[in-house]
N, C-alpha and C positions, 0 to 999 in steps of 0.2 A: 504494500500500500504506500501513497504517496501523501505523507502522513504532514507535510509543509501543506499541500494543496488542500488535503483535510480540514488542516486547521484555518486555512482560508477561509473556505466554506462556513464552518464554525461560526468564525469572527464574521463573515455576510450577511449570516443568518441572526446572528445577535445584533448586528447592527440596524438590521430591520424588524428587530421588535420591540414593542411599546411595551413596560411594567409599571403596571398600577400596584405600586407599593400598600398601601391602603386597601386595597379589594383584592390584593395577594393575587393576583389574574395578570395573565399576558395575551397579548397579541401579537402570534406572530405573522411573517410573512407568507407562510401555508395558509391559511387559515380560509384566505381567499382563493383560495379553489374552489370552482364552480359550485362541487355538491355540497357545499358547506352554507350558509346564509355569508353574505360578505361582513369583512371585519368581526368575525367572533371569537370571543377572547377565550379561554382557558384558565381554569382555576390554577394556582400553581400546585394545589397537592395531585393535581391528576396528571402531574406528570410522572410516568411509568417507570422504573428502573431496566421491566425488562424486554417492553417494548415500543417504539415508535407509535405516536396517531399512524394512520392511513394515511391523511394528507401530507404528512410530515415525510415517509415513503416515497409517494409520487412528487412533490415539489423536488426532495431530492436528485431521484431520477429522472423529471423533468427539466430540471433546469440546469443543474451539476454532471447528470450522464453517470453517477455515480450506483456503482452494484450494493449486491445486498449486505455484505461484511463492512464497506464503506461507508452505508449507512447507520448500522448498528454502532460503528466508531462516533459520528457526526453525530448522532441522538445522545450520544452517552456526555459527550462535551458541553453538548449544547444544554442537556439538563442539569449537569451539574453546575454550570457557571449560571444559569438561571437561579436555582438553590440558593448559589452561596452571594446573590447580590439582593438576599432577604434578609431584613436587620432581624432575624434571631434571637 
């Protein structure tokens, strides 16, 4: 894996998401995927340890061309740096 380009991805995807600190909820940049209602945000406890949303999947694969192992890395990053920018 090309685990610099990963962490791009990462850092893209963090970049384009909004956290309501206060309502502990994000919106990310998937979220707008057609089958979803646009702009819906995500509680942050429901983000999974051990699996990706569905559109968080296809956004990746959509727009990064990135496989299944690629993803599971880019989910694991991207949740945990969400996690830890909760004042605790």
């Amino acid at each position: 894996m090309d685990y610099k380009f990963l962490n791009k991805v990462v850092d893209q995807i963090l970049s384009e998401t909004m956290i309501d600190y206060d309502e502990e909820r994000f919106l990310p940049p998937f979220s707008s995927i057609p089958s979803l209602s646009p702009n819906y945000s995500f509680p942050i406890s429901s983000l999974s340890p051990f699996s990706p949303y569905p559109s968080f999947i296809i956004h990746c694969e959509e727009v990064y061309g990135l496989n299944k192992d690629e993803v599971k890395y880019v989910w694991k990053e991207y949740r945990e740096i969400i996690i830890d920018k909760l004042p605790y």
